[in-house]
N, C-alpha and C positions, 0 to 999 in steps of 0.2 A: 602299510600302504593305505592311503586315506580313500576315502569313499568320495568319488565324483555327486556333488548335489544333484539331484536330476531337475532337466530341466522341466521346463512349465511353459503352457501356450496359454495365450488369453485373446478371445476373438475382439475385436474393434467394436463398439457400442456401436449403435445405428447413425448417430452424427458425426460418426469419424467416418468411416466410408467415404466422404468426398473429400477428403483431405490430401492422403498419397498421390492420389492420378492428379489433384490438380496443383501441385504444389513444383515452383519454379524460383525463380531468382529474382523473376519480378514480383512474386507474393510469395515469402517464404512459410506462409501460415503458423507464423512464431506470435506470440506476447509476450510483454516484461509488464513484469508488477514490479513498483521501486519501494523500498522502504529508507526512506532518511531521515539518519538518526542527528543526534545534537552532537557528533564527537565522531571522529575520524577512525573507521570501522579499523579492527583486529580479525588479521586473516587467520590467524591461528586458531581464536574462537570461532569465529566462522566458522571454519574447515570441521571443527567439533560439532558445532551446533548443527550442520550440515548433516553430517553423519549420524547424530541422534535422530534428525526429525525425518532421515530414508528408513531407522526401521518402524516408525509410525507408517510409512509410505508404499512399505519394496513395491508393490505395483509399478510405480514412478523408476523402478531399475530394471530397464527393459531394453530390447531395442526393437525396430521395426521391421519385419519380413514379409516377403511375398509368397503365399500359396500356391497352387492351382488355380482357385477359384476366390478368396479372400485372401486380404492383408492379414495377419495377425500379429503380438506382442510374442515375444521371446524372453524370458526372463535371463540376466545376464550377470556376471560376477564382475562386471566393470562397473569401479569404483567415483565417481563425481569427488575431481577436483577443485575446489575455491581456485577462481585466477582473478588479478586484479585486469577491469575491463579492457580489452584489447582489438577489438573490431566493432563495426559499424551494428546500432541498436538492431534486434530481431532480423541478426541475417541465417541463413539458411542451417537450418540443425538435421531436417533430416532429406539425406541421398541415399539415392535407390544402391541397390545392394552395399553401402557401409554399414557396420555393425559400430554404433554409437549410443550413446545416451541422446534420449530427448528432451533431454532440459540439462538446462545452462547457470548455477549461480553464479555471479561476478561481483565486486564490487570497485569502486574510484570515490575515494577521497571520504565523504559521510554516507555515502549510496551504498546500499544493498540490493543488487537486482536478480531477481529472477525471470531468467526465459522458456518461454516452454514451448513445444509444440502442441497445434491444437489438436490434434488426432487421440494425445497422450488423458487431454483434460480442458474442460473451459474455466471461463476465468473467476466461477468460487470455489473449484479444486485448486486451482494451483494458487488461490490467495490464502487457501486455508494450510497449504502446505507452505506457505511463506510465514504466515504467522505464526506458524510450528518452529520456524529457523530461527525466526526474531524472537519468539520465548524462551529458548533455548541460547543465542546470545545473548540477551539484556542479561537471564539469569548466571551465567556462568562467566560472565566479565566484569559483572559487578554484585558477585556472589555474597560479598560484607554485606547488601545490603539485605539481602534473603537470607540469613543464613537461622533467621528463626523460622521463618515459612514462604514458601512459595507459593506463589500467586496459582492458580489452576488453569491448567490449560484448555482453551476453549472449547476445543475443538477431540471429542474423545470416543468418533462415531468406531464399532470393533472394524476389522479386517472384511466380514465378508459384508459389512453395508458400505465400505466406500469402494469394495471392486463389485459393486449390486449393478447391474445394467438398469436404471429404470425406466430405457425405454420400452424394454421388455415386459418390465415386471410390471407398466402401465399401460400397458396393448390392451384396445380390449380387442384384437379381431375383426375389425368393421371392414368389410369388405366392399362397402358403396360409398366410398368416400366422392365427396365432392371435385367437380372437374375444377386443377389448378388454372386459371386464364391469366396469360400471357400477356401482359401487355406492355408498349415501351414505354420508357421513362426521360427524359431529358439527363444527358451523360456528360460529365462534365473531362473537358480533353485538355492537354496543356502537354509542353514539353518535360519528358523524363530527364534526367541525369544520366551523365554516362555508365555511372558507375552501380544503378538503383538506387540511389542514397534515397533514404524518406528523409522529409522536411518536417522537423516536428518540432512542434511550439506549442510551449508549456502555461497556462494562465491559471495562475492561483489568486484566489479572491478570499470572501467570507461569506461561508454556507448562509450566515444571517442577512446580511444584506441581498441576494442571489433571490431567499426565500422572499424575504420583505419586498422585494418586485414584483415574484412569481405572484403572490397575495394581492396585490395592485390589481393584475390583470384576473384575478379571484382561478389560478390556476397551480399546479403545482411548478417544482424545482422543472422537473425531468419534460412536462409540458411546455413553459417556457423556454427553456434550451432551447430543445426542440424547432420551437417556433423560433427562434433567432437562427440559426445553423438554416433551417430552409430559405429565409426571409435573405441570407448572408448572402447565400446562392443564387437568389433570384437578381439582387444587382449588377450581376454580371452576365445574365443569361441576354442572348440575344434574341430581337422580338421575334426571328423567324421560329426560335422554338419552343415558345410558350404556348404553341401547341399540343407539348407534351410536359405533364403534371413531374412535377421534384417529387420521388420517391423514396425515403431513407428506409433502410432496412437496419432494426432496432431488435439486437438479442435479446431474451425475456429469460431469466433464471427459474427453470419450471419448478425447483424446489418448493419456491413460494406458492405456488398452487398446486401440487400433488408432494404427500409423505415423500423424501428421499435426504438421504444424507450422504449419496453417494462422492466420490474422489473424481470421480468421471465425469466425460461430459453428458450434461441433463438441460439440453436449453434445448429454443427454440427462436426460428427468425420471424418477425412480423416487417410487415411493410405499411410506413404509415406517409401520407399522399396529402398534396397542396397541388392543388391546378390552379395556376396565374394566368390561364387563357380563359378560365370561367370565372373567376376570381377575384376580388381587390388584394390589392397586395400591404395593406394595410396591417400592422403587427396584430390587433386585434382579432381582426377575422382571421389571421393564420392560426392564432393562439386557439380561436375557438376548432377551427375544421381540423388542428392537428387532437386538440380536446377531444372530441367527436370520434376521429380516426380510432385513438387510443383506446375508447370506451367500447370502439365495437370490435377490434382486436383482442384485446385482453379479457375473455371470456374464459370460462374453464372447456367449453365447447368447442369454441376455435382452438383453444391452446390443443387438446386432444385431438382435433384432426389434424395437427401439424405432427403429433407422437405418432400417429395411427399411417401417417402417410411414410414417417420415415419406416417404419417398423414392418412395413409391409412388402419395402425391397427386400428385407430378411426372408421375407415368411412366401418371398413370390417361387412358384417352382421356376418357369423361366430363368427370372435373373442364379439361382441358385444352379445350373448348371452350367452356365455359361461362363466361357475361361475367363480369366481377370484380365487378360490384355484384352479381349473385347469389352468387357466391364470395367477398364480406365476409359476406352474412347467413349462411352455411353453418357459415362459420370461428366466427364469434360464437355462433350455437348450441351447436356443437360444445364450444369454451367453455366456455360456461354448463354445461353437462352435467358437463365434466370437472370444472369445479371445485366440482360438487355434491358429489363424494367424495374434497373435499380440506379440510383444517380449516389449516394452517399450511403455511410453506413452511421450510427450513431449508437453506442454503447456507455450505458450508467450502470458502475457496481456496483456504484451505492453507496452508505456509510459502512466503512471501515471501523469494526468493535475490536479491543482488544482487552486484555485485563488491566486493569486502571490501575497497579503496581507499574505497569511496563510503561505507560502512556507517558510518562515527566521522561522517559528517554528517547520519544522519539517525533520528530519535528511534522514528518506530514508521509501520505504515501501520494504514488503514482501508478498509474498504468498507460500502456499503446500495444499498439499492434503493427504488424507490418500488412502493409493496406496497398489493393490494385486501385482504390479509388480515395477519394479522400474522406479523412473518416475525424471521427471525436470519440473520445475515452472520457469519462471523469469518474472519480471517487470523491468522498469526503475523507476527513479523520480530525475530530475536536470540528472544529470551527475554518479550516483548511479547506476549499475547496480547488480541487486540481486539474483545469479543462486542458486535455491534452488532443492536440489537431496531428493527426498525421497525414499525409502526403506524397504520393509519388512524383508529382509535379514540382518542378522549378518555382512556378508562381504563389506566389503569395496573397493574392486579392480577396478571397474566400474568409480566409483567417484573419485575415485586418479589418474587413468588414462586419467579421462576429464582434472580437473583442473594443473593435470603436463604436459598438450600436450599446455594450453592454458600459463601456464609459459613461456613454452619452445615455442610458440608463441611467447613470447615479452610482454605478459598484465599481472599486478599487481594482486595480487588478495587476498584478507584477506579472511582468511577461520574459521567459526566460526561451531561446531559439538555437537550434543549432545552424540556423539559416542567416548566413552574418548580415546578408543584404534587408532583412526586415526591416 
């Protein structure tokens, strides 16, 4: 008679907490990272490569339960099957009481995609667990070509630094944090689909040309963007609401400013603001007051009251005895609030590294999200750049306006839509 594994509990990191109570059908709080290769993927390698890069991962073999008083991870002996893509991009992975896996590989045709939920991890865990998948296929599908040596795999943090909480392990304790103020934002409304479909349109350009603007206006990639996506926005705002400032809320990977290497999520949200009521609307002056915005956000001070505020729901006794069905409705209030003075969301992974053995087999990556508002993804990889627009809305105005401002810029840009009316 064989010995049952015992199980294992793992408590939810301090930015997953808001994810279960608020998670629906109209934001399923899912992400896809896509990797597409030059050659028409093999599910059997997949399915391999799959299963090598979970025991780098088991954290990621879980499923999700409810407490008393907290959600917590389960660890689970269900196994993650390769299926070739078969429903609609980042629909819903996790429901309350199923016992399921929280992430998803799938792929169609050159596509390799992976989804995940965000409670499980944000999005440089779950690209570094994709990049795990994809060193793992390249090498074992085209094993003739390694078969003197293998490239080395990036990413080789042990076991207990990628399940490391380091919102925890970055606390300091500060008990006088600063009062959060509230304020509204201009929101942008349009009609849904019957079905929640997101509207997602894909713009691939050249990181070089993108940069060679950015430098024009003597600012960076991620600045300039930036300023075009609010600037996109503002064309269609009506004059009565330009009394209320466009505010994007822009994830920040805290890695880059505090030690961590963790698998988890370790971000943090900032809010970066353009008022067109006090304002010219002028690309310039956007470029500069989103410049300005950024410079006084991304401090390691602010970034640290945003660790210290989440971390401090953990360490509150109140919240800590109160049941979790009173602590969904808190969470979702709270919510709602915050995202009264939020109008977009905008998120940059950044340059995509891989080992340069791997790189001649693979064409570009992706990423999105499933979005209640409308939002931008992009990555790099070589000279690829990947501006992904998602949308709950029917309309398309917003997205026409970025990518015809970035034509009319001077940069190339192949536009690829699952929105046939574009």
């Amino acid at each position: 008679m064989t010995r049952r594994k015992p199980i294992e509990w793992t408590k939810l990191d301090n930015a997953a907490k808001i994810f279960p109570p608020t998670t629906n059908e109209k934001d399923a709080k899912v992400f896809r990272f896509v990797c597409e290769l030059k050659e028409e993927v093999n599910k059997e390698i997949l399915q391999k490569a799959l299963d090598k890069a979970l025991l780098l991962f088991p954290m990621y073999q879980s499923v999700l339960r409810r407490g008393v008083f907290w959600y917590y991870f389960e660890s689970t002996d269900i196994k993650p099957e390769v299926v070739e893509e078969y429903k609609l991009p980042c629909s819903m992975l996790y429901r309350q009481n199923r016992k399921n896996l929280l992430f998803e590989v799938s792929y169609f045709n050159k596509r390799i995609n992976l989804e995940m939920y965000h409670a499980v991890t944000d999005g440089t865990g779950a690209l570094g667990f994709l990049k795990t998948i994809i060193y793992y296929y390249i090498t074992m599908q085209h094993d003739q070509d390694f078969s003197n040596k293998l490239p080395k795999l990036d990413y080789d943090a042990s076991f207990s630094q990628k399940m490391d909480d380091s919102f925890l392990k970055h606390y300091s304790g500060d008990k006088t944090l600063d009062k959060i103020k509230l304020s509204k934002a201009y929101r942008i409304t349009g009609r849904r689909s019957i079905d929640n479909r997101l509207k997602i349109i894909e713009g691939v350009m050249s990181v070089k040309e993108v940069l060679e603007k950015a430098h024009q206006y003597d600012t960076s990639l991620t600045v300039y963007l930036t300023a075009l996506f609010i600037k996109s926005i503002s064309m269609d705002m009506p004059t009565r609401y330009r009394k209320y400032p466009v505010t994007l809320s822009v994830p920040v990977n805290l890695r880059t400013y505090f030690p961590s290497v963790t698998a988890r999520n370790f971000f943090a949200a900032v809010n970066i603001s353009y008022h067109f009521g006090q304002n010219s609307d002028r690309l310039e002056d956007i470029i500069k007051g989103v410049k300005d915005s950024f410079a006084r956000e991304l401090t390691e001070e602010k970034l640290r009251g945003h660790m210290n505020r989440l971390s401090a729901l953990e360490h509150n006794a109140f919240m800590r005895v109160i049941p979790l069905v009173l602590k969904d409705y808190i969470l979702r209030f709270a919510t709602f609030l915050s995202d009264r003075g939020i109008t977009a969301t905008l998120s940059n992974v950044g340059k995509v590294t891989i080992a340069k053995e791997l790189a001649p087999y693979i064409y570009m990556f992706d990423c999105f999200v499933s979005a209640r508002r409308p939002q931008i993804c992009m990555c790099s990889f070589d000279d690829q750049l990947v501006v992904s627009f998602v949308s709950p809305f029917v309309g398309t105005d917003i997205q026409k306006n970025f990518f015809r401002m970035l034509t009319e810029e001077g940069v190339s840009i192949s536009v690829a839509s699952n929105n046939k009316d574009l």
